[in-house]
VMD Tcl script that builds the backbone (N, CA, C; Angstrom):
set m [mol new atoms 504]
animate dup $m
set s [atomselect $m all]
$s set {name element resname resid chain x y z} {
  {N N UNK 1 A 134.540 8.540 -25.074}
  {CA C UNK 1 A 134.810 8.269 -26.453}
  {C C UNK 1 A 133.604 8.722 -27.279}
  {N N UNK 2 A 134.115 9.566 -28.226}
  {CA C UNK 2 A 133.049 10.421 -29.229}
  {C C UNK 2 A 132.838 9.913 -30.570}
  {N N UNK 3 A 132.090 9.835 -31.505}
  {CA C UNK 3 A 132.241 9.598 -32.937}
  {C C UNK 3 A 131.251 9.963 -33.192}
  {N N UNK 4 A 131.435 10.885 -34.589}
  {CA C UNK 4 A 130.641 11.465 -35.273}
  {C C UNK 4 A 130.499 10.833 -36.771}
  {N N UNK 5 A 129.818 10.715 -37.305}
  {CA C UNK 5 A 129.094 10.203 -38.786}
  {C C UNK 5 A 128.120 11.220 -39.584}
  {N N UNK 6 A 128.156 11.182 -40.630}
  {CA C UNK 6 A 127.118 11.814 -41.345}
  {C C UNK 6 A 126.509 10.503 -42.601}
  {N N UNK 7 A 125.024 11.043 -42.299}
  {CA C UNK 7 A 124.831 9.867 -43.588}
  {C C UNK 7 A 124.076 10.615 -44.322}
  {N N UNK 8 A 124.042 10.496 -45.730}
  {CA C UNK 8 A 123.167 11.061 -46.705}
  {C C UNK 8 A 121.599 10.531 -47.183}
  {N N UNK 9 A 121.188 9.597 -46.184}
  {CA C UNK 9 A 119.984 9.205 -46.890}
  {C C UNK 9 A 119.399 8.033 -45.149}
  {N N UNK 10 A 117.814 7.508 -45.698}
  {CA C UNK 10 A 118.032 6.695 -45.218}
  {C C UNK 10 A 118.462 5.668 -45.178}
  {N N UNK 11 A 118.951 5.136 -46.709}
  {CA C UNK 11 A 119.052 4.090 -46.514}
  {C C UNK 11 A 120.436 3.800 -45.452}
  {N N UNK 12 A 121.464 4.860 -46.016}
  {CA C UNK 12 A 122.597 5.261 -45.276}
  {C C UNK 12 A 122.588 4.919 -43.744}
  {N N UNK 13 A 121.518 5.324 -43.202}
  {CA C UNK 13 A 121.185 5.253 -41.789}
  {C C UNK 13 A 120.679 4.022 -41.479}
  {N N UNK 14 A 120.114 3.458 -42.275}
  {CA C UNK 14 A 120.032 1.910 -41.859}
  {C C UNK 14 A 120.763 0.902 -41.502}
  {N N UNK 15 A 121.969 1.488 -42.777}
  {CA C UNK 15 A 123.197 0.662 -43.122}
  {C C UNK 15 A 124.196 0.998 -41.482}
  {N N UNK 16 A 124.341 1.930 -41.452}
  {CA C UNK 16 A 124.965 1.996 -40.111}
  {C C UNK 16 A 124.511 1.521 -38.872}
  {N N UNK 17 A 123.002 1.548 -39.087}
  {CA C UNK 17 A 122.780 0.904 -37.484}
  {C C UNK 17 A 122.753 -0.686 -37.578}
  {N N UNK 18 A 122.715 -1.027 -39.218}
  {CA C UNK 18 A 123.140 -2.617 -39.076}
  {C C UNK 18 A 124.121 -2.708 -38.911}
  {N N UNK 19 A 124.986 -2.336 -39.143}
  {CA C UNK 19 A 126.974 -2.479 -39.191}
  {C C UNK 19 A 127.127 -2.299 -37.540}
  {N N UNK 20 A 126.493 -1.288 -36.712}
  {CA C UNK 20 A 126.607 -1.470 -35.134}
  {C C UNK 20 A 126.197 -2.791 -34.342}
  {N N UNK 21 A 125.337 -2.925 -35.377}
  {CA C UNK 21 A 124.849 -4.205 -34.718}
  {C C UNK 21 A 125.534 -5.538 -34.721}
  {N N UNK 22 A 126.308 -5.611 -35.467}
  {CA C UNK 22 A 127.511 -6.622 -35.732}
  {C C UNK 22 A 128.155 -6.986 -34.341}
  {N N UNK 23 A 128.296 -5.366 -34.077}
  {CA C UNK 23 A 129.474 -5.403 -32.347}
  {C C UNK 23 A 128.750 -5.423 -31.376}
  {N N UNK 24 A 127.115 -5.027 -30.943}
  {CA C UNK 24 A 126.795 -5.344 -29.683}
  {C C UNK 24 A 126.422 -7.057 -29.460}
  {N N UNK 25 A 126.539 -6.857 -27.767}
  {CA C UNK 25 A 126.690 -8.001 -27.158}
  {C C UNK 25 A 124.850 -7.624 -26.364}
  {N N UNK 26 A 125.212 -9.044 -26.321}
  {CA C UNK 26 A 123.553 -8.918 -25.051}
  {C C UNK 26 A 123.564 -8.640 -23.892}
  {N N UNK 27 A 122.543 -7.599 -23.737}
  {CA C UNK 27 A 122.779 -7.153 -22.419}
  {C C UNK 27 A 123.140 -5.401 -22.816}
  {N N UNK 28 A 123.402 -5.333 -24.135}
  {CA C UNK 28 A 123.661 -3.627 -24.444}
  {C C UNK 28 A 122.715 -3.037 -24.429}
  {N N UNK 29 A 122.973 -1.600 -24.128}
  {CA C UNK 29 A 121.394 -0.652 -23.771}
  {C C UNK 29 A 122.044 0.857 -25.139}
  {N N UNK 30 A 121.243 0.542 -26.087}
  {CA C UNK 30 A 121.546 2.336 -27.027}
  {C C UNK 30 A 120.358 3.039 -26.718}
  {N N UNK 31 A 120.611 4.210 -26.248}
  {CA C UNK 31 A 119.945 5.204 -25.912}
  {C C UNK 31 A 120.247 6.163 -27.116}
  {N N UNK 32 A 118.679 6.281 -27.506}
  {CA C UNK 32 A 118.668 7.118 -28.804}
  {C C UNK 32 A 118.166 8.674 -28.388}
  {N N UNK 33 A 118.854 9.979 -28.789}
  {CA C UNK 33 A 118.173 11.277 -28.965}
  {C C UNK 33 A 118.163 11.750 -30.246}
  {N N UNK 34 A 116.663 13.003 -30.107}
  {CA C UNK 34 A 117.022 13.460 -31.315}
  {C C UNK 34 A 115.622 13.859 -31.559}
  {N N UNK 35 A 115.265 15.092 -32.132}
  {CA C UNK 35 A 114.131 15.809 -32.381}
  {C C UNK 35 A 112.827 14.647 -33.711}
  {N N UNK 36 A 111.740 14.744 -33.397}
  {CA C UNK 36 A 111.236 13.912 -34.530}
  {C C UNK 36 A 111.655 14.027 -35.856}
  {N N UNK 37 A 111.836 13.189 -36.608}
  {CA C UNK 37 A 111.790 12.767 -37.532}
  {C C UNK 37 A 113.356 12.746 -38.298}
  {N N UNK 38 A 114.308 12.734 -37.098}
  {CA C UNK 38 A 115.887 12.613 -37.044}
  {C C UNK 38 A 116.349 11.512 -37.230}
  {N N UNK 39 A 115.538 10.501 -37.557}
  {CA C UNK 39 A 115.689 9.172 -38.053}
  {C C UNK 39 A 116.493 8.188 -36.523}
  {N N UNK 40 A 115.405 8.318 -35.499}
  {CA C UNK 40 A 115.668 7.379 -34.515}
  {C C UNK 40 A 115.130 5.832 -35.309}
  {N N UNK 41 A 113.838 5.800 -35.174}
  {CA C UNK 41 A 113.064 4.585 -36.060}
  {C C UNK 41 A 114.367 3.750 -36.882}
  {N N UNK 42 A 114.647 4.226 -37.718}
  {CA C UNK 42 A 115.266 4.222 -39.204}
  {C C UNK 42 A 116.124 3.524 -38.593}
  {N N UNK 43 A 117.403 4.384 -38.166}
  {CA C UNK 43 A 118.375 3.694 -37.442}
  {C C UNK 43 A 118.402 2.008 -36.828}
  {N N UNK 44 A 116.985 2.431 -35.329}
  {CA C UNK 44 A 116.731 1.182 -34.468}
  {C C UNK 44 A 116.115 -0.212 -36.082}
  {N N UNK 45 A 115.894 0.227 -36.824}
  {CA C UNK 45 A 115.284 -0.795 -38.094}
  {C C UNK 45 A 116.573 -1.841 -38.572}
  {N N UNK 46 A 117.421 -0.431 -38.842}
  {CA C UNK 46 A 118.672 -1.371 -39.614}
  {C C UNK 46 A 119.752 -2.093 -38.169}
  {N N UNK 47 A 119.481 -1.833 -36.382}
  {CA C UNK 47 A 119.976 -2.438 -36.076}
  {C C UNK 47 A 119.217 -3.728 -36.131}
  {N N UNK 48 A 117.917 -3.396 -36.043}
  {CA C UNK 48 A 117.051 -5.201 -35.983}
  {C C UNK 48 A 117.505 -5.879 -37.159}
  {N N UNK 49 A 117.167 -5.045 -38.661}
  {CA C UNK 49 A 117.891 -5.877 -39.501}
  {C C UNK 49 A 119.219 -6.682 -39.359}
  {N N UNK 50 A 120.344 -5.634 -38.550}
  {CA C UNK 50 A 121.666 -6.545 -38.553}
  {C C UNK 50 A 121.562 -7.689 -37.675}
  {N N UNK 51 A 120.777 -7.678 -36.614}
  {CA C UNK 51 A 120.604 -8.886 -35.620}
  {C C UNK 51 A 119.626 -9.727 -36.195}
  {N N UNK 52 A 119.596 -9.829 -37.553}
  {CA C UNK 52 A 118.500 -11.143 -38.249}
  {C C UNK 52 A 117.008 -10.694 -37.943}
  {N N UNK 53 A 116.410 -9.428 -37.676}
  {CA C UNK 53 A 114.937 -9.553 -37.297}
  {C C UNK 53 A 114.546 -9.194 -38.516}
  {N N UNK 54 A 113.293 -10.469 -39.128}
  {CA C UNK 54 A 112.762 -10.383 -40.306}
  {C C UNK 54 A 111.773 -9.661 -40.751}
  {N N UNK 55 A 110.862 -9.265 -38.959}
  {CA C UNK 55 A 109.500 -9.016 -39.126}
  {C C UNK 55 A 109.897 -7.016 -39.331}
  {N N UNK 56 A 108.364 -6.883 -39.566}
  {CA C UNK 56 A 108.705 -5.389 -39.946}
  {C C UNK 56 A 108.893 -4.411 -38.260}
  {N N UNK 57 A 109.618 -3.430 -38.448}
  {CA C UNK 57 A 109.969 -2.966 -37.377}
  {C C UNK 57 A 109.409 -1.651 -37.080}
  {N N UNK 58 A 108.758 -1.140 -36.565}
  {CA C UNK 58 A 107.642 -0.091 -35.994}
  {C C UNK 58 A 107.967 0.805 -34.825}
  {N N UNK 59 A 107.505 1.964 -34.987}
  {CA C UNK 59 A 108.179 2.469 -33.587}
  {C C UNK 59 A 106.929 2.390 -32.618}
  {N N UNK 60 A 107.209 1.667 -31.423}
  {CA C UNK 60 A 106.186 1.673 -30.332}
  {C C UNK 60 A 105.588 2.805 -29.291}
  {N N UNK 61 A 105.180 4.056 -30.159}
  {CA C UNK 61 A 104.910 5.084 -29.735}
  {C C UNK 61 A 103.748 5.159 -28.814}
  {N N UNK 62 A 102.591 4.103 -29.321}
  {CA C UNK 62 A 101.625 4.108 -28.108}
  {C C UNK 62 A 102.088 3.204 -27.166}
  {N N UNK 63 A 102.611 1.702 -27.810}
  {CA C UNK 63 A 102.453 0.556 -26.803}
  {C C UNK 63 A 103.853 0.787 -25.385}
  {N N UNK 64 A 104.860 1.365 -26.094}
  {CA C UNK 64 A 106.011 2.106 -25.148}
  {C C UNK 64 A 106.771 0.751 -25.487}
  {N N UNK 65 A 106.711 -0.568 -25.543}
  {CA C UNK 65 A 107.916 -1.133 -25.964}
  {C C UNK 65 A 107.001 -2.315 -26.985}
  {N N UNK 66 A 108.344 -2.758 -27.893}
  {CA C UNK 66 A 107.401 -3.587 -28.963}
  {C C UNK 66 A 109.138 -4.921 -28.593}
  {N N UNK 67 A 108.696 -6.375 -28.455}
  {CA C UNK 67 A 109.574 -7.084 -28.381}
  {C C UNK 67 A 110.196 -8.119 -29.732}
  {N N UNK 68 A 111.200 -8.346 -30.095}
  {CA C UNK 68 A 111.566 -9.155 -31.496}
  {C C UNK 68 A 112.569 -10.045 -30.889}
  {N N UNK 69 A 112.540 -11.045 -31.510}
  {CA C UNK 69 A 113.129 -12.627 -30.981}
  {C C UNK 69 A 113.869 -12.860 -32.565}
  {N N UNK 70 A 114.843 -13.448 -32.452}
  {CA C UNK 70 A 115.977 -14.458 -32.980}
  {C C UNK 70 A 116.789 -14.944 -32.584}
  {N N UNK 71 A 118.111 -15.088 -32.403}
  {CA C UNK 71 A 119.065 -15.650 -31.789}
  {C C UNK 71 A 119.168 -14.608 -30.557}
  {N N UNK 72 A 118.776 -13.759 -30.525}
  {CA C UNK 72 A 118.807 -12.700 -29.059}
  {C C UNK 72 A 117.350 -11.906 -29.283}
  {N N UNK 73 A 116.809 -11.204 -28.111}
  {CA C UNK 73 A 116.003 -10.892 -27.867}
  {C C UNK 73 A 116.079 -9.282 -27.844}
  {N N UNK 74 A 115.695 -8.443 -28.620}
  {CA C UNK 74 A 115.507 -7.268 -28.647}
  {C C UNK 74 A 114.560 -6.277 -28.238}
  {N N UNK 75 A 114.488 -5.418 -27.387}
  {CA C UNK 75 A 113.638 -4.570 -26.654}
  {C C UNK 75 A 113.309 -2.957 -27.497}
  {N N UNK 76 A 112.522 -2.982 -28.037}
  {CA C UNK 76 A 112.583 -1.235 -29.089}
  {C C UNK 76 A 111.537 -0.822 -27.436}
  {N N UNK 77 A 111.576 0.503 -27.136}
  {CA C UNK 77 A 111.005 1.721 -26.502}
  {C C UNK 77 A 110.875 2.694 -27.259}
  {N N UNK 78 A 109.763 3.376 -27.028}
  {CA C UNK 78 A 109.827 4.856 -27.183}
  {C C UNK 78 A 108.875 5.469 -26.310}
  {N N UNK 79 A 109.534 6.364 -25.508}
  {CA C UNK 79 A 109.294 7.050 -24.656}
  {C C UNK 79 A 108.443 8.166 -24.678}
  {N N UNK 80 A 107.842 8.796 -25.901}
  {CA C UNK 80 A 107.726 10.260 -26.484}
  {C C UNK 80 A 106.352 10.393 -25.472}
  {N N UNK 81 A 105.569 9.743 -25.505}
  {CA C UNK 81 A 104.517 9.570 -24.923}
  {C C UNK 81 A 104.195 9.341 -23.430}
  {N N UNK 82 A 105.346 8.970 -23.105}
  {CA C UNK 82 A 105.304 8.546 -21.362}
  {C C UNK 82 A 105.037 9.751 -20.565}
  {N N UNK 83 A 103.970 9.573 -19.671}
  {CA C UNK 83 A 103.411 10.815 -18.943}
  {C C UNK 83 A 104.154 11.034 -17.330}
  {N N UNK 84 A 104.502 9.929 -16.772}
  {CA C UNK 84 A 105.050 9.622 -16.049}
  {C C UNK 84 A 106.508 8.575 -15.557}
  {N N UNK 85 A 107.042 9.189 -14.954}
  {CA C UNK 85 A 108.024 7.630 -14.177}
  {C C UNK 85 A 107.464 6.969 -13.482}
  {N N UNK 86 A 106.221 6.862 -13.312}
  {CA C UNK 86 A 105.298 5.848 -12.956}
  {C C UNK 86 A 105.287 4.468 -13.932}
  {N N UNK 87 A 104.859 5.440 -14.852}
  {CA C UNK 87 A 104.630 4.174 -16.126}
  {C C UNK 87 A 106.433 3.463 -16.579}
  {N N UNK 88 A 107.173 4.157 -16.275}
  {CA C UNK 88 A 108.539 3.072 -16.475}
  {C C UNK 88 A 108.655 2.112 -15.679}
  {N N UNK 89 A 108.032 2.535 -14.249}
  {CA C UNK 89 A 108.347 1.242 -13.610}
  {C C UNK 89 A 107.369 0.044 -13.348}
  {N N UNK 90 A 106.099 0.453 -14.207}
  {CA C UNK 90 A 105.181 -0.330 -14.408}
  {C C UNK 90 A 105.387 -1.347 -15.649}
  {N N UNK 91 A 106.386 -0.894 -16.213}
  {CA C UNK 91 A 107.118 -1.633 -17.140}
  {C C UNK 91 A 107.648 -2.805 -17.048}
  {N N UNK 92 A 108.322 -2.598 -15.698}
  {CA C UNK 92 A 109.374 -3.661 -15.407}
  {C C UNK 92 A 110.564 -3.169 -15.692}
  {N N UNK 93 A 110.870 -1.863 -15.859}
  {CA C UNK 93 A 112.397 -1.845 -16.756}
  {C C UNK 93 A 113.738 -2.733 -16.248}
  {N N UNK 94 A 113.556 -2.618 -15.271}
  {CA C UNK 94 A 114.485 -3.075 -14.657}
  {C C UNK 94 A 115.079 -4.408 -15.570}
  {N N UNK 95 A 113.981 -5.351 -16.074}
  {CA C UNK 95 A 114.337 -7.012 -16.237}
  {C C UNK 95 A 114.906 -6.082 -17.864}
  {N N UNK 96 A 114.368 -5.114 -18.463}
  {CA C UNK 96 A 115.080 -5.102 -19.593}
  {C C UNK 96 A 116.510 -3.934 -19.842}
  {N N UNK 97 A 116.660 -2.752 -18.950}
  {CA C UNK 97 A 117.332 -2.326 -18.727}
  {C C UNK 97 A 118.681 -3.052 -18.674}
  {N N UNK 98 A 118.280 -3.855 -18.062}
  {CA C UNK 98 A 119.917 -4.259 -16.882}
  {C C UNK 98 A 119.213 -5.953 -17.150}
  {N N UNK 99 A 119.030 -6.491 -18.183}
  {CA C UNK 99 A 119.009 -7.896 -18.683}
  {C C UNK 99 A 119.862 -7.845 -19.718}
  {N N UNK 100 A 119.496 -9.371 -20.151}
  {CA C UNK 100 A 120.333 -9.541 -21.296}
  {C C UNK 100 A 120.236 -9.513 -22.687}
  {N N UNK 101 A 118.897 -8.979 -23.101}
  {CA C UNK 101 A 118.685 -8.679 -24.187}
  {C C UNK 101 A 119.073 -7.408 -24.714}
  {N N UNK 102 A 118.918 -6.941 -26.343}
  {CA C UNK 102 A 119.672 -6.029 -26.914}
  {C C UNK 102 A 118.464 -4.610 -26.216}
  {N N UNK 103 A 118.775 -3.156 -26.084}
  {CA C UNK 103 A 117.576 -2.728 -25.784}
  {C C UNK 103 A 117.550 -1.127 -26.246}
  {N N UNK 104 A 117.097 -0.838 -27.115}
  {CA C UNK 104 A 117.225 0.285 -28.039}
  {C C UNK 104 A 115.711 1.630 -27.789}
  {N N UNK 105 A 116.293 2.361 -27.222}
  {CA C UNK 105 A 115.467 3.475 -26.307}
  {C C UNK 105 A 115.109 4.672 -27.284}
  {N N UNK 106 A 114.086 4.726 -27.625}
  {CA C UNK 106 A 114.259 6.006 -28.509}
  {C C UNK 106 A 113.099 6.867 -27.455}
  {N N UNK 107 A 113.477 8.298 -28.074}
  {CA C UNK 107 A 113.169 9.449 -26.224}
  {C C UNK 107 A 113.762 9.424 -25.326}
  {N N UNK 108 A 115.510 9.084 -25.193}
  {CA C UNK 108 A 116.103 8.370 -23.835}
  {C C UNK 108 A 116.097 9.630 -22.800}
  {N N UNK 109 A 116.150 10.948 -23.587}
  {CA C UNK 109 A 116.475 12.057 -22.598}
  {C C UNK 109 A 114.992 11.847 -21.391}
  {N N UNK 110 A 113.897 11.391 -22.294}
  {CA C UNK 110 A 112.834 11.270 -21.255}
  {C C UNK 110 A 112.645 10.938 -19.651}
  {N N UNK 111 A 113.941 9.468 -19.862}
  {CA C UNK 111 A 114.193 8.506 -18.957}
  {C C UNK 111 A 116.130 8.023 -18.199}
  {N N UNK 112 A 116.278 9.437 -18.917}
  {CA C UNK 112 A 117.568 9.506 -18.179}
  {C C UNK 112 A 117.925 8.914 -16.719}
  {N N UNK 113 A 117.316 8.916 -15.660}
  {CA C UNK 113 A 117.323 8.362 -14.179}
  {C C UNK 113 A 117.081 7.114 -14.342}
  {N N UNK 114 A 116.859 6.589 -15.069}
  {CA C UNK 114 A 116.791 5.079 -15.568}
  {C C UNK 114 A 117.723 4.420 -16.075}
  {N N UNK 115 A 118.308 4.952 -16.634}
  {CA C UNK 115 A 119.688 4.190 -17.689}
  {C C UNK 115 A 120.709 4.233 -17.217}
  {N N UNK 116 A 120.785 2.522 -17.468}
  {CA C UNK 116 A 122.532 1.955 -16.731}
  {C C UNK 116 A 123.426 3.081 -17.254}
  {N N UNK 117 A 124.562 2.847 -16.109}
  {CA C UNK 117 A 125.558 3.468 -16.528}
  {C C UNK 117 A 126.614 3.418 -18.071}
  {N N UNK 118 A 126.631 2.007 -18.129}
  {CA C UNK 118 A 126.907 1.314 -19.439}
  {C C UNK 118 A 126.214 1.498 -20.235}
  {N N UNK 119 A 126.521 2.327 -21.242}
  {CA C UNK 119 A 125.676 2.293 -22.676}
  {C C UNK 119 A 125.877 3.192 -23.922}
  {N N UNK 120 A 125.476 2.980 -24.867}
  {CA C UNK 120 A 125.558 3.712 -25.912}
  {C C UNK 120 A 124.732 4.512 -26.127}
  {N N UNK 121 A 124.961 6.085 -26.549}
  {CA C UNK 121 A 124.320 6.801 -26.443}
  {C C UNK 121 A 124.263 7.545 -27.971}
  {N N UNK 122 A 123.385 7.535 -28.555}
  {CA C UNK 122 A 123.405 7.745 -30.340}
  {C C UNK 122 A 122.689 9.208 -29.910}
  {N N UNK 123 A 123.104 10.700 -30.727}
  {CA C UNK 123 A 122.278 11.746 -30.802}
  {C C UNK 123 A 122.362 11.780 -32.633}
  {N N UNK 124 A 121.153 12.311 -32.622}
  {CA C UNK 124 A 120.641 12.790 -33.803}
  {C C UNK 124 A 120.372 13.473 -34.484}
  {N N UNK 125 A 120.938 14.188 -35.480}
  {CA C UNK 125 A 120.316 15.527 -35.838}
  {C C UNK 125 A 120.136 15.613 -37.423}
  {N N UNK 126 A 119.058 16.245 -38.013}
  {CA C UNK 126 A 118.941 16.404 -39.581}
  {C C UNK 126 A 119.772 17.819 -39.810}
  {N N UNK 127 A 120.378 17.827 -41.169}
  {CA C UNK 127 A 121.775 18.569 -41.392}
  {C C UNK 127 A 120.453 19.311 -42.322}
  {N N UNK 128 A 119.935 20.494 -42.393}
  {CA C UNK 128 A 119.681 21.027 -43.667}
  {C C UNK 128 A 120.190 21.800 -44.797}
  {N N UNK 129 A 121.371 21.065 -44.827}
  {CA C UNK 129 A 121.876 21.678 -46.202}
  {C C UNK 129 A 120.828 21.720 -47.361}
  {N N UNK 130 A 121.327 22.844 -48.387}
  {CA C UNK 130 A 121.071 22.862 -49.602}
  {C C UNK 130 A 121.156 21.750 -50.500}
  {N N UNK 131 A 120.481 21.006 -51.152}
  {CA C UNK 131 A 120.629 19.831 -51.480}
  {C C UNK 131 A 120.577 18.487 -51.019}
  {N N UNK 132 A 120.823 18.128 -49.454}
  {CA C UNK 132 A 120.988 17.199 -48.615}
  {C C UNK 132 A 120.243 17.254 -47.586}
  {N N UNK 133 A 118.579 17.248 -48.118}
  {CA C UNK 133 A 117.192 17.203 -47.352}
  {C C UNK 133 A 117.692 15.846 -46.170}
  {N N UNK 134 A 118.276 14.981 -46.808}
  {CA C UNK 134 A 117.796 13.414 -45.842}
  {C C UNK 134 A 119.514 13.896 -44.985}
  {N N UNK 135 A 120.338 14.882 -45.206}
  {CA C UNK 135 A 121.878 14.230 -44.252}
  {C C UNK 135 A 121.489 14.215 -42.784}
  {N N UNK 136 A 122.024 13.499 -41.785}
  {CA C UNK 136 A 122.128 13.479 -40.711}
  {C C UNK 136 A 123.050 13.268 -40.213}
  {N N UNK 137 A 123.643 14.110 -39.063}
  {CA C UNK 137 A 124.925 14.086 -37.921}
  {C C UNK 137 A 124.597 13.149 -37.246}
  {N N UNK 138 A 125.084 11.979 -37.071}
  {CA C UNK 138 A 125.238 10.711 -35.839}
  {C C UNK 138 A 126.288 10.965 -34.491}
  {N N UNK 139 A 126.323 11.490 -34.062}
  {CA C UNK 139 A 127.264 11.109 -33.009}
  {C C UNK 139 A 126.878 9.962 -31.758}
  {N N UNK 140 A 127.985 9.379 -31.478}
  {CA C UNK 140 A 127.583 8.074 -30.877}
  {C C UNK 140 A 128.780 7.985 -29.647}
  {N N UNK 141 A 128.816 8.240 -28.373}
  {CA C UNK 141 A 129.077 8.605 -27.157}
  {C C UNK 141 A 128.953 6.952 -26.681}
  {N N UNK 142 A 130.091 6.139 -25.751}
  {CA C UNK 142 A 130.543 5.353 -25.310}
  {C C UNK 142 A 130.748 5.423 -24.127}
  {N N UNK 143 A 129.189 5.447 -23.306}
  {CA C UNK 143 A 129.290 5.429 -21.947}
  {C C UNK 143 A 129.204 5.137 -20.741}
  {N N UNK 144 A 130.484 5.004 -19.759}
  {CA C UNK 144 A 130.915 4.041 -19.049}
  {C C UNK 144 A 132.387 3.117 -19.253}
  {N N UNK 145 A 132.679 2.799 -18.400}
  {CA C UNK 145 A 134.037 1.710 -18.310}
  {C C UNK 145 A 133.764 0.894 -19.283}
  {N N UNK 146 A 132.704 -0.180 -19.269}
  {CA C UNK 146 A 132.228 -1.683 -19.964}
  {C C UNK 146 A 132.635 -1.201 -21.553}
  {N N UNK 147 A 131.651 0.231 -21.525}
  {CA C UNK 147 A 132.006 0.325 -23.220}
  {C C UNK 147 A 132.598 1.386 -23.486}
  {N N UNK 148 A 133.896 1.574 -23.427}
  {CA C UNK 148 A 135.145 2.533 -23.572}
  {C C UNK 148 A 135.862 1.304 -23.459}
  {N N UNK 149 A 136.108 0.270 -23.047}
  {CA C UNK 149 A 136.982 -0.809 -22.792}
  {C C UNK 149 A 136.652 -1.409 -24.329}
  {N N UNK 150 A 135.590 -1.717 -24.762}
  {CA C UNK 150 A 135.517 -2.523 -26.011}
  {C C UNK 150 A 136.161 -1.520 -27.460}
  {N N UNK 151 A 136.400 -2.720 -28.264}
  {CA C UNK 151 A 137.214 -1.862 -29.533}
  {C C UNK 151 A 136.864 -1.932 -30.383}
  {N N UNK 152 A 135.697 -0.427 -29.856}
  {CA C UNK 152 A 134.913 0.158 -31.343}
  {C C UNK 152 A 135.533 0.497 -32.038}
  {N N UNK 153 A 137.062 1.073 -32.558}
  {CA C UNK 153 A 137.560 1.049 -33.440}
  {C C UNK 153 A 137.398 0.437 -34.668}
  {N N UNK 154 A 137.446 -0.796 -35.117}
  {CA C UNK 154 A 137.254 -1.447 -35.734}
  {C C UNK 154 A 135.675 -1.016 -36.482}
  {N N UNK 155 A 134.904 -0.846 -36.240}
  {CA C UNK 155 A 133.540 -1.071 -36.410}
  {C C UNK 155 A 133.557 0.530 -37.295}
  {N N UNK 156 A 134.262 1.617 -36.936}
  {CA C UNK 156 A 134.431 2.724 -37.854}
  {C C UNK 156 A 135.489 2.850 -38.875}
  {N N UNK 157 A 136.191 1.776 -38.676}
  {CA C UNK 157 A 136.847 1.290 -39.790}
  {C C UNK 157 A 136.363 0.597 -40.917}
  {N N UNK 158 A 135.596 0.213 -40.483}
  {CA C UNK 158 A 134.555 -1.010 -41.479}
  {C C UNK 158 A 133.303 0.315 -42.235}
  {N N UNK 159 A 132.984 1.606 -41.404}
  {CA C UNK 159 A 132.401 2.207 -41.942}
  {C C UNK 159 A 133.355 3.215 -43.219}
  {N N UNK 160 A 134.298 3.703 -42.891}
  {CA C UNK 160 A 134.887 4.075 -44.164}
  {C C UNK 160 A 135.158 3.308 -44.947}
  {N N UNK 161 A 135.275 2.193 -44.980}
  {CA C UNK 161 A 135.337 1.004 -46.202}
  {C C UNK 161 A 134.551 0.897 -46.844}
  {N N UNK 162 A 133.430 1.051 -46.147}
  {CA C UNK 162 A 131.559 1.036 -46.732}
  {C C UNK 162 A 131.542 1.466 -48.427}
  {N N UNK 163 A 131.353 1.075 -49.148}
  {CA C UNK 163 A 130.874 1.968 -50.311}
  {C C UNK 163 A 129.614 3.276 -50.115}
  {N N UNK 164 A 128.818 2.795 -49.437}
  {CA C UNK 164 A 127.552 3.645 -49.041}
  {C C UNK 164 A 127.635 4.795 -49.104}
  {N N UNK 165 A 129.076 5.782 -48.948}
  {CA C UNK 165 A 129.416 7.036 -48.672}
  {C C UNK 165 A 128.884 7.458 -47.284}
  {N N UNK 166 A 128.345 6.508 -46.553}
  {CA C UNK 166 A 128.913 7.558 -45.056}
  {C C UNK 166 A 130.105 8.100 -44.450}
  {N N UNK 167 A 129.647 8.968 -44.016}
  {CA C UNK 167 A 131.085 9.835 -43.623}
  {C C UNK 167 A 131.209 9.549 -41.952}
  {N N UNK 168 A 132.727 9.424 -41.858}
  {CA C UNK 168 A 133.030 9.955 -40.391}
  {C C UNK 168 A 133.682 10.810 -39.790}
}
mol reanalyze $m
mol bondsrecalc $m
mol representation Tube
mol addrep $m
């Protein structure tokens, strides 16, 4: 299962990764791609926003994961920096991979041999149109049984309703 989005801004991109965040459950793994400055960050921001995280949200480029607590426990990564698959499993991934907290991967192509089979897989790309410096292509890939069974439908229904003007 495929879906594609375009958003015109960031705020656009925020708004969507809060509206995703509505539908994951704990224990979901989004694996983010996408060349710098394709608005992985941005995205993983407005899902913390939709899951109630108040504090400011940062991408953990040196520390490799940064952790946020509210009613569920959220895991941000970023991989860009990882020199080795040494250092993933010095991590622990395992307890956050395949636990029950929310766990949002940005660099996932890095750590592909790592990631459950179950998961969401967001790619990223900046559109450079004439005029539409900030658009970006979202496509968002549903992969595995666990999540092809759930009914994301709904959740891109709620995005054309959006006033925001994202597109799908």
């Amino acid at each position: 299962m495929i879906y594609s989005i375009t958003t015109h801004s960031a705020e656009e991109t925020l708004e969507f990764g809060s509206l995703l965040a509505k539908y994951l459950r704990d224990g979901d793994l989004i694996a983010l791609f996408g060349d710098l400055g394709s608005g992985k960050t941005c995205f993983t921001q407005g899902v913390c926003n939709g899951c109630g995280i108040q504090e400011p949200v940062t991408s953990p480029t040196f520390t490799l994961i940064n952790e946020y607590s509210n009613s569920n426990s959220i895991y941000h990564f970023d991989f860009y920096r990882i020199g080795s698959e040494d250092e993933v499993y010095g991590l622990g991934y395992e307890e956050y991979f395949y636990g029950t907290g929310i766990c949002l991967i940005e660099w996932a192509d890095r750590v592909l041999n790592f990631l459950p089979a179950n998961r969401i897989e967001i790619h990223m790309e900046n559109l450079f149109e004439q005029g539409k410096e900030f658009s970006r292509k979202i496509e968002i890939r549903f992969i595995g049984a666990e999540m092809q069974q759930r009914n994301w439908a709904e959740m891109f229904e709620n995005v054309e309703h959006e006033k925001s003007g994202i597109e799908s």
